[in-house]
N, C-alpha and C positions, 0 to 999 in steps of 0.2 A: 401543857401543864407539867411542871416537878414534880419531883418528887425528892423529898427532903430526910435525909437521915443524920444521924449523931452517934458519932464515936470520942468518947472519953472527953465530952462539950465540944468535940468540933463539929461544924455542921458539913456535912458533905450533900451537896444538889445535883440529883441525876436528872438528866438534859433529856431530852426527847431529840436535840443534833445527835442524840449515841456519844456523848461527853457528858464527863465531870466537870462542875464547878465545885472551888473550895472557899468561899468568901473569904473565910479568915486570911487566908493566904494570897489570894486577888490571884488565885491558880485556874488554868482549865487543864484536863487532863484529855489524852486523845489516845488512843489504843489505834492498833493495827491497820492504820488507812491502805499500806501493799500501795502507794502509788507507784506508778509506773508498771505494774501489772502487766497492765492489756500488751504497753511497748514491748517489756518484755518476752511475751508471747509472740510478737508482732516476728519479733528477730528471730524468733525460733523455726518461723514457717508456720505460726499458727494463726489460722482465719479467725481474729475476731474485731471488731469496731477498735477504731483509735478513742483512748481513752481522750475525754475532751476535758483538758489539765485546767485552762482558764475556770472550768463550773467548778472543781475539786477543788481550787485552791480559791473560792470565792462562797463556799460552804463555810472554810476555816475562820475567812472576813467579814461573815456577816453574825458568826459567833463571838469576834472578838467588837466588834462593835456594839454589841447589847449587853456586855458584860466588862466591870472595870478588873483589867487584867493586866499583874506584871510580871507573870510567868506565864509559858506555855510547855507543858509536858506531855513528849510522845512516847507511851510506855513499848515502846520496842516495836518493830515491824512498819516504821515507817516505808520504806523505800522497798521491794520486793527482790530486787534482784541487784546484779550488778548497773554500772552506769549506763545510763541513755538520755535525751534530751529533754525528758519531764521533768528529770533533776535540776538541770540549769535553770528552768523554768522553777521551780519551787522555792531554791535561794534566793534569785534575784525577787520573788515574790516576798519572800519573812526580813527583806533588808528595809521594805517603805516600814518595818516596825521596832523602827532603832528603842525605843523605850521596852520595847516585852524581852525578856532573856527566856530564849530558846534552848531545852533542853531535851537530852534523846537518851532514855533508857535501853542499852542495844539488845535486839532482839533475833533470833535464828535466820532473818529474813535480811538485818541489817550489814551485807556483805561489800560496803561500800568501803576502801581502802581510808586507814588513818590519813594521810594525805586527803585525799578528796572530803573526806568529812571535816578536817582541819579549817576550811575554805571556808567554809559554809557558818551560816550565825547559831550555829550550834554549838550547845557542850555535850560532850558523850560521855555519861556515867555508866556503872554497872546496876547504881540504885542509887535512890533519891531520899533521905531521909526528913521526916517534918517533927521537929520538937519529938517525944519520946514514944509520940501516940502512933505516927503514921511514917512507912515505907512504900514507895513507888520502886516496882521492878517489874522486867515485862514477865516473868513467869515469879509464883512461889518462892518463896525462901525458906526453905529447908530450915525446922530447928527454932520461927522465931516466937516470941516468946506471945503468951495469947491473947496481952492485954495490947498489943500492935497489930494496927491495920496494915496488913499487906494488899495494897493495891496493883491490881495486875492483867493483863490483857491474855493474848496467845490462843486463848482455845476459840474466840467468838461465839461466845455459850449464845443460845435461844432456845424456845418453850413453845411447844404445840398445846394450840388454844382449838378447843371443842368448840363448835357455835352450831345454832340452829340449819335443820337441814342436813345434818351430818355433816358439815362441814369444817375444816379443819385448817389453823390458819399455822404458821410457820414464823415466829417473830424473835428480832434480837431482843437481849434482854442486861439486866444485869442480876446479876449471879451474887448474894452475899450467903458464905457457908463458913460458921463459924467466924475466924477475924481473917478470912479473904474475901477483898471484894474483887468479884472480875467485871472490866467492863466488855462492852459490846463491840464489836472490830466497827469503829467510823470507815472505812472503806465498803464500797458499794458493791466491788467484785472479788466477797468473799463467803465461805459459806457458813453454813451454822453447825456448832456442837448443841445438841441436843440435850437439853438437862429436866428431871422431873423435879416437883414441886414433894418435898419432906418437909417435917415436922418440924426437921434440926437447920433450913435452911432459908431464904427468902427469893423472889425472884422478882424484878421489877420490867414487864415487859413493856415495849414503845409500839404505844397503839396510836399510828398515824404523830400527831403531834402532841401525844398526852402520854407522859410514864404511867401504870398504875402498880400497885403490888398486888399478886397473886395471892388468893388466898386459899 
């Protein structure tokens, strides 16, 4: 289940895939996926599972098929590191979707050369602007003004949930404080910032497949 919010009448839908949708705009937005992670760990000498790219990038397909989309925006930190063969695998995968325009907010992570990103069915912006209300950038924008949503990823905020038994759960979330919204990092091998629940802010954690807001 969504969860559905409104900035200056537009309606923004937080996804339980750890994505925005924006109807108005027939947008998803995707925050921090780090594919190619694991590979790049891989080359480093570091023992962990090969990431299995066909399920990551069949998460992306089965979001774009339940929802009518003719944007896709990746707020920064798509790709983790420099080039390896999960990339070639990712473009050749967003070309079967000649109709959606592919866009990449670059992020501290996105160290993939002008050339090589050239290639690929991306546009690479520094920010994303929507009509007067809403800006996409993978971190804060310093200075802007408070009636615009800045929409932003970087930190992969989450929130520890209390439950019976002393139990304690550890959940991505999304984070709206003041006019920033951050979302959740869509990638699977990444961790969490930790944020508490005030007065002055909202948090909407993904419990299983259902958003809810914390109260």
């Amino acid at each position: 289940m969504k969860q559905r919010i409104v900035w200056q009448g537009i309606m923004l839908d937080l996804l339980a895939q750890r994505v925005l949708y924006i109807p108005q705009h027939q947008m998803l937005v995707i925050s921090d996926w780090h594919l190619g992670k694991l590979g790049h760990f891989r080359q480093e000498g570091i023992f962990v599972p090969p990431m299995q790219i066909q399920d990551e990038l069949e998460r992306l397909g089965q979001i774009i098929e339940t929802e009518s989309i003719q944007k896709v925006v990746f707020l920064g930190d798509l790709f983790h590191s420099s080039w390896n063969l999960e990339w070639d695998d990712f473009v050749v995968y967003l070309r079967q979707f000649s109709e959606i325009d592919f866009i990449l907010t670059k992020g501290n992570h996105d160290l993939l050369s002008d050339t090589i990103l050239k290639q690929s069915p991306l546009r690479v912006l520094d920010y994303l602007q929507l009509d007067d209300a809403i800006v996409l950038s993978h971190e804060p924008i310093p200075g802007i003004r408070s009636t615009i949503l800045n929409i932003v990823g970087h930190i992969h905020p989450g929130v520890r949930i209390n439950a019976r038994g002393r139990q304690q759960f550890r959940l991505p979330c999304f984070y709206l404080n003041s006019n920033v919204l951050t979302l959740p990092a869509f990638g699977r091998w990444t961790g969490l910032y930790m944020v508490q629940k005030t007065a002055d802010n909202r948090l909407f954690p993904i419990v299983g497949d259902d958003v809810i807001e914390l109260f």
